[in-house]
C-alpha positions, 0 to 999 in steps of 0.5 A: 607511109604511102608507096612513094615515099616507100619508094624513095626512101628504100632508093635512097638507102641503097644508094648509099645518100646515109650522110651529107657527104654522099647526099643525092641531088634530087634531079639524080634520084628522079632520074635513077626512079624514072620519074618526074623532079616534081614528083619525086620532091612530093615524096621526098617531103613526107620523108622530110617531114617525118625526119626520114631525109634532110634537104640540103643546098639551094633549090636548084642544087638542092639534094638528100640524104638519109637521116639517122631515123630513115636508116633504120626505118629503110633497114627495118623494111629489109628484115 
C-alpha cells in the first residue's frame, strides 16, 4: 500500500468513521489531511477497492467509513 492511502486509512481510524453511522464526508477528511478533495478521493479508492472503506451517500455528500477488514488493517500498523 502506498503512502497515501497509508494515510488515509490511519486518519480514519483515528477519528473515529469505523461504522456508517460516524461516517466522514470526504470533503471533511480532505480538510482535516490538508489536502485537495481529488486527492484524497485518489486514495480513498484503493482503500475502497481493497475492502478497507465503504463509500456511502451521493457524489456530492458522499462520505467514508472503515470496514471491518480496514479496522484491523489500521490496528495492525499500530503494534
Amino acid at each position: 500500500m502506498s503512502e497515501l492511502p497509508k494515510r488515509i486509512l490511519s486518519s480514519l481510524m483515528v477519528m473515529g468513521a469505523q461504522s456508517p453511522d460516524r461516517a466522514m464526508s470526504i470533503d471533511d477528511l480532505a480538510d482535516k489531511l490538508g489536502m485537495g478533495r481529488n486527492a484524497v478521493v485518489s486514495g480513498l479508492k484503493s482503500l475502497i477497492d481493497a475492502g478497507y472503506a465503504k463509500l456511502i451517500g451521493e457524489s456530492g455528500t458522499s462520505a467514508v467509513y472503515l470496514t471491518a477488514t480496514g479496522i484491523i488493517t489500521a490496528s495492525s500498523s499500530y503494534s
